[in-house]
C-alpha positions in Angstrom: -21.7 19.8 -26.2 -20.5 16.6 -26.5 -19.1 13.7 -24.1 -15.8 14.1 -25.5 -15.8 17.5 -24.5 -15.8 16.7 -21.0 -12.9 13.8 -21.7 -14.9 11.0 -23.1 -12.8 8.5 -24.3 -12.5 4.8 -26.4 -12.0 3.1 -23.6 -15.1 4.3 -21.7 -17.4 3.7 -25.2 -15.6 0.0 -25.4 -16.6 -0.2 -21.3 -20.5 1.2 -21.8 -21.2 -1.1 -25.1 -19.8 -4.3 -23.3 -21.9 -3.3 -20.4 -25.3 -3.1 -22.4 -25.5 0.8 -21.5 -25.7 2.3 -24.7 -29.4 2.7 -23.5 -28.2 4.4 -20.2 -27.2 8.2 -19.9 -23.6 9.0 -19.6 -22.4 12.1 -17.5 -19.5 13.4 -15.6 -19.6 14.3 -12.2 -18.9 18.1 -12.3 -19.6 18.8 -7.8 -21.1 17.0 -5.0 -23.2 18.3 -2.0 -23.6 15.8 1.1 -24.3 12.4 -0.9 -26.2 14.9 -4.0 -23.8 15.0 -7.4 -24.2 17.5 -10.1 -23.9 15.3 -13.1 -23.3 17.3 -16.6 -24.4 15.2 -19.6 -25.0 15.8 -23.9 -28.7 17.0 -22.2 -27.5 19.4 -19.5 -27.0 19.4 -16.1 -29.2 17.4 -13.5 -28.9 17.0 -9.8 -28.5 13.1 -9.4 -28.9 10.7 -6.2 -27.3 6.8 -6.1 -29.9 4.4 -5.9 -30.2 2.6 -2.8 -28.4 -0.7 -3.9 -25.5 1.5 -4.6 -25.5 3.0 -1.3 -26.0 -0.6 0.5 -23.6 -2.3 -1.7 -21.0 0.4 -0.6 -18.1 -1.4 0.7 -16.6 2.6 1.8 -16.5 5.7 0.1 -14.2 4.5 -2.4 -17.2 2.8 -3.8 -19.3 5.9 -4.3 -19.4 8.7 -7.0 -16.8 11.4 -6.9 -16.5 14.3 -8.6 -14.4 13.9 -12.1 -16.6 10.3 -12.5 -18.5 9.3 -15.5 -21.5 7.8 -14.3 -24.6 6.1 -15.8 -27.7 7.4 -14.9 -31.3 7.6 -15.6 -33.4 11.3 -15.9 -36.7 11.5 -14.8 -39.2 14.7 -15.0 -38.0 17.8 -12.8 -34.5 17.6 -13.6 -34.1 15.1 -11.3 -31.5 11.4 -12.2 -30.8 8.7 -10.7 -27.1 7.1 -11.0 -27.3 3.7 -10.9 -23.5 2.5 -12.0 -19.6 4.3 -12.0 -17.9 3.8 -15.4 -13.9 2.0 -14.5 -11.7 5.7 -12.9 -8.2 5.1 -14.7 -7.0 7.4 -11.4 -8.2 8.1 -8.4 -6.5 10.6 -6.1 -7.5 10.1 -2.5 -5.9 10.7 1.1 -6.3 9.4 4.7 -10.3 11.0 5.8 -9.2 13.8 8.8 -10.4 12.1 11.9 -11.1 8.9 10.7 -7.9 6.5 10.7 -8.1 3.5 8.0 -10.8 5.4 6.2 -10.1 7.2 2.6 -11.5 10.5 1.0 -11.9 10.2 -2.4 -10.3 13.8 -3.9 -11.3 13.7 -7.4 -11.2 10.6 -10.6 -10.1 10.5 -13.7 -7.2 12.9 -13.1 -4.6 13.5 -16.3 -2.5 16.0 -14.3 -2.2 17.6 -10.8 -1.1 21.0 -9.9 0.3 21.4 -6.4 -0.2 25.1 -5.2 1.6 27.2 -2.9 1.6 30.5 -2.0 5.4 31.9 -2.6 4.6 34.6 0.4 3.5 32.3 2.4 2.9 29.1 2.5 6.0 27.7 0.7 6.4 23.9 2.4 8.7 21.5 0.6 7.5 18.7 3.0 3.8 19.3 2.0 4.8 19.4 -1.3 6.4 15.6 -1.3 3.2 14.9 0.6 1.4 16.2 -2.5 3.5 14.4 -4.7 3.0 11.0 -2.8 -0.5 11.5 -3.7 0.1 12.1 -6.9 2.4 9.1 -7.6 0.5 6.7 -6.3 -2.6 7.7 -8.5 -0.6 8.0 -11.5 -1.5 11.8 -11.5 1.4 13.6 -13.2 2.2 16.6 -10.7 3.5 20.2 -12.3 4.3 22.5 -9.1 2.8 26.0 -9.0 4.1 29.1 -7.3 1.4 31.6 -7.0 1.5 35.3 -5.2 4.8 35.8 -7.3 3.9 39.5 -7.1 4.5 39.4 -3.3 7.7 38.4 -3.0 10.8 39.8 -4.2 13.3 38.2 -7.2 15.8 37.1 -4.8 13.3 35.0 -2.6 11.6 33.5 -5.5 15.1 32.8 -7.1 16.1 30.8 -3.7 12.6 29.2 -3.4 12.9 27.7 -7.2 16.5 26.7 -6.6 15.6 24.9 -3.4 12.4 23.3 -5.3 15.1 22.0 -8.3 17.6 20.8 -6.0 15.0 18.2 -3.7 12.3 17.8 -6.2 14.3 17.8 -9.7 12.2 16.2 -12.2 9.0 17.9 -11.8 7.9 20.9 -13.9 7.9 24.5 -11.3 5.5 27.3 -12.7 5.7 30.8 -10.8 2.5 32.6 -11.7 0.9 36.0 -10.6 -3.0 36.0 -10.3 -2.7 40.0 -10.2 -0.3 40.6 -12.9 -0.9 37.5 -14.7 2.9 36.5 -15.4 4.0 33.4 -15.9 -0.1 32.5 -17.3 1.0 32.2 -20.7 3.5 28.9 -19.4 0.4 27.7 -17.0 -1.7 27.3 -20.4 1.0 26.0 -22.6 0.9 22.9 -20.5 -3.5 22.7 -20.4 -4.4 20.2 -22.9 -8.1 20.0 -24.8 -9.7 16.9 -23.6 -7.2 16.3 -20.6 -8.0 16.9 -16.5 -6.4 18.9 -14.3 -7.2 19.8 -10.8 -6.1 22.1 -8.0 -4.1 21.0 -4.9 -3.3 23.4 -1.9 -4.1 25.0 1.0 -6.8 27.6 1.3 -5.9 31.4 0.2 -3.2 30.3 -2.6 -5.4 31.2 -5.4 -6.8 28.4 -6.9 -10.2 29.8 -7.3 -9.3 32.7 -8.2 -6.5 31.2 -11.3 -9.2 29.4 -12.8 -11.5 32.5 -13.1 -8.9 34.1 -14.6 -7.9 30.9 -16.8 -11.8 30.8 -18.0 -12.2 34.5 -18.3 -15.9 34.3 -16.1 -16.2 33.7 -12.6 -17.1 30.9 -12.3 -15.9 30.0 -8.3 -16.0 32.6 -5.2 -12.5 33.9 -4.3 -12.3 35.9 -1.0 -9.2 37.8 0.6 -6.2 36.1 2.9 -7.8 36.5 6.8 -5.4 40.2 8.1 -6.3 38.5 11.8 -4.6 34.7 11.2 -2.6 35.7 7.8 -4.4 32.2 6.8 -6.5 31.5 3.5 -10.7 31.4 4.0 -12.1 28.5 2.9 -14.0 30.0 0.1 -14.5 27.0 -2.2 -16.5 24.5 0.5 -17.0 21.8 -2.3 -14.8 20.0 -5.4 -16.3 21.8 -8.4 -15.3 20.9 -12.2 -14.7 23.8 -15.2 -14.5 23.6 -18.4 -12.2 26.1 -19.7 -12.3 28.3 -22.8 -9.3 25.8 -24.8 -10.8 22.4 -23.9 -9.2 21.8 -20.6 -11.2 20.3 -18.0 -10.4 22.0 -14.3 -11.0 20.7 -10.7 -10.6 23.4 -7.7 -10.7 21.9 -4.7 -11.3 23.2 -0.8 -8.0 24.0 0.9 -6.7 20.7 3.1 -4.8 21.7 5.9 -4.2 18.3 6.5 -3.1 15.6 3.5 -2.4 12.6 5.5 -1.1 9.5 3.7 -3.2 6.3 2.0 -2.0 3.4 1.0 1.1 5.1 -0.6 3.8 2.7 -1.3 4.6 2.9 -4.7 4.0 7.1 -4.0 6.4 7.2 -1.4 8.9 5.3 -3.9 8.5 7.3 -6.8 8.1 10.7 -4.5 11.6 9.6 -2.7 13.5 7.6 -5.7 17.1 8.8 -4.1 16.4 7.6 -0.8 15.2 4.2 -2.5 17.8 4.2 -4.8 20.3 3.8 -2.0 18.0 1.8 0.1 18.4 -1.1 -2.3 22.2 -1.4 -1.3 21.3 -1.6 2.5 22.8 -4.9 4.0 19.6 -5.8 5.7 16.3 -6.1 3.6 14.3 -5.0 6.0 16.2 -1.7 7.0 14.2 1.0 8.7 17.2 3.5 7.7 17.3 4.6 11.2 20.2 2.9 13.3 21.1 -0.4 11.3 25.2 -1.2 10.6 25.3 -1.5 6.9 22.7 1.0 6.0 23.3 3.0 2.7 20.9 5.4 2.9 22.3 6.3 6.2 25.4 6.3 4.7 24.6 8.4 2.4 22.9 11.3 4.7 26.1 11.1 6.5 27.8 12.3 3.2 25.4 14.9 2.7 24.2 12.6 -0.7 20.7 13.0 0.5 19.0 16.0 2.1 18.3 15.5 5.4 15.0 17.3 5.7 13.7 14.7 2.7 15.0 12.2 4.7 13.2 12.9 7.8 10.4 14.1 5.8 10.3 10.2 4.6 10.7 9.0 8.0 7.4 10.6 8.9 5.5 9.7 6.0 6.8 5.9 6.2 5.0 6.1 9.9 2.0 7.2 8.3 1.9 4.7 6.2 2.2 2.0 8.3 -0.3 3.3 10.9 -2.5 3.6 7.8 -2.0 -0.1 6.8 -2.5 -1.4 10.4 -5.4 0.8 10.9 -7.0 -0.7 8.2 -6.4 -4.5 8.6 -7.8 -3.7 12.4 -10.8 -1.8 10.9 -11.0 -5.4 8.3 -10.8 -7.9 11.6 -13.3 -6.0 13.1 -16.0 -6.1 10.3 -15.1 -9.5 9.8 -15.8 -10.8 13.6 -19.3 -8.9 13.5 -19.8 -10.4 10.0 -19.4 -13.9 12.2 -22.1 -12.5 14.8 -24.2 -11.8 12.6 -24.4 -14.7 10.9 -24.5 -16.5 13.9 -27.4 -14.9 15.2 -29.5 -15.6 12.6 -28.3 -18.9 12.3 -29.5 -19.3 15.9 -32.8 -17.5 14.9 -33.7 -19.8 12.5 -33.2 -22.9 14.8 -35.5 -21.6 17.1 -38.1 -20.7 14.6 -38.5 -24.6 13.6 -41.7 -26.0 15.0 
């Protein structure tokens, strides 16, 4: 196998030579266990650790290997490696870490393409979707929307839930698939490219596991039934896991999220919600919150039934989170930056006092 293989590119070759690495082993991270990454490389697979400077240097996660990273690294005896420096991510999908405000979970690097899961039984959500597709947007990730469970449902619903899809979200690709009967797989693979990444996004129980089994032909993730007590998905895959599938394509499952909560998403939420921007820029005031200003267009506009007024609303609350976000994080930043002072301070003061 080569490097290319896994999506190995000029731009990472230009990177290692200018960065005297050519001595170094390059691999991509294919899963991660609690701070341990499975790097594959041209020699195999090794379990790899950061080395401490890495981990000290660490200004957050951010800064840390993810899976879908290329990675220098160094292998010792026992299959063991040491990653000692992260190769540039041309995209980094991420969201706000659940319970920890102003913090960021990395969801996977290097992504080409996106595709944002639902159940068509189930767990249809056009607000999670534009959620999904803020992430997306703001990590340059294209997103292609996928409709699994097809097989559940009959024509007439999955008529109305494509039409709805088309009508709010109109410029992004919709695939209806069954992983039972397997129709609509020959459209899912006509869009997999050799060389490219893709990865899964969705709750638990939509099939993700389970559609990449059957795109790969082995079974290579754990699938387990919808819960009959909750009618909710299991959280079968517990960790982000990276396959290489039989045409080239390079696949990312990862655990269900019941929560995707929003990270430093403006230009997602403008791409995400273009009509609602579209009309903002013809608002009187600059600063508009579109809620209860004279003058507003986009306002305007809901009243006329231009825009729909679940997206609207559905902006509203992601705006919030976004804000709350940002100030979350310049609090968290004040914070580190008045201990940095007392710190300093301190041992100022200890020095002083050590002077005979």
């Amino acid at each position: 196998m080569k490097l290319e293989d896994l999506g190995f590119n000029k731009q990472l070759e230009q990177f290692r030579m200018e960065n005297k690495l050519s001595e170094d082993e390059i691999g991509r991270v294919i899963a991660e266990h609690k701070e341990r990454f499975i790097v594959r490389t041209t020699a195999g697979e090794f379990e790899a650790e950061i080395t401490g400077n890495m981990r000290f240097a660490a200004r957050s996660r951010e800064d840390l290997p993810a899976v879908g990273d290329w990675v220098a690294l160094t292998i010792y005896e026992g299959d063991l490696a040491i990653i000692h420096k992260i190769l540039p991510r041309f995209s980094v999908l991420k969201r706000q870490s659940v319970g920890h405000f102003g913090e960021v979970q990395i969801i996977a690097a290097n992504i080409d393409f996106a595709f944002l899961v639902q159940a068509a039984d189930r767990d249809f959500n056009l607000n999670r979707l534009e959620r999904y597709l803020t992430l997306c947007y703001s990590a340059k990730v294209e997103p292609i929307i996928l409709l699994t469970k097809t097989d559940l449902v009959d024509e007439a619903r999955m008529a109305e839930i494509m039409e709805r899809i088309k009508n709010r979200i109109p410029n992004v690709l919709q695939i209806a698939v069954s992983n039972e009967t397997h129709a609509g797989y020959e459209k899912v693979k006509k869009t997999l490219e050799k060389g490219k990444t893709y990865c899964l996004l969705g709750s638990s129980g939509v099939g993700k596991s389970t559609l990449i089994n059957n795109l790969s032909g082995e079974a290579f993730l754990e699938t387990g039934p919808i819960s009959l007590h909750t009618g909710k998905g299991r959280h079968v895959t517990t960790h982000r896991e990276l396959v290489l599938l039989e045409n080239g394509a390079i696949m990312i499952d990862n655990p269900g999220m019941r929560e995707v909560g929003i990270a430093d998403s403006a230009v997602g939420l403008e791409t995400a919600f273009d009509r609602i921007i579209s009309y903002s820029q013809l608002c009187r005031y600059k600063d508009c919150t579109h809620t209860q200003e004279a003058g507003c267009a986009v306002l305007e506009a809901l009243e006329k039934e231009e825009i729909d007024r679940d997206a609207y609303e559905n902006y509203l609350k992601l705006e919030r989170e976004k804000a709350h976000f940002e100030t979350s994080v310049a609090e968290k930043r004040k914070k580190e930056k008045i201990f940095g002072r007392i710190i300093k301070d301190y041992h100022k003061k200890d020095i002083k006092n050590r002077k005979p």
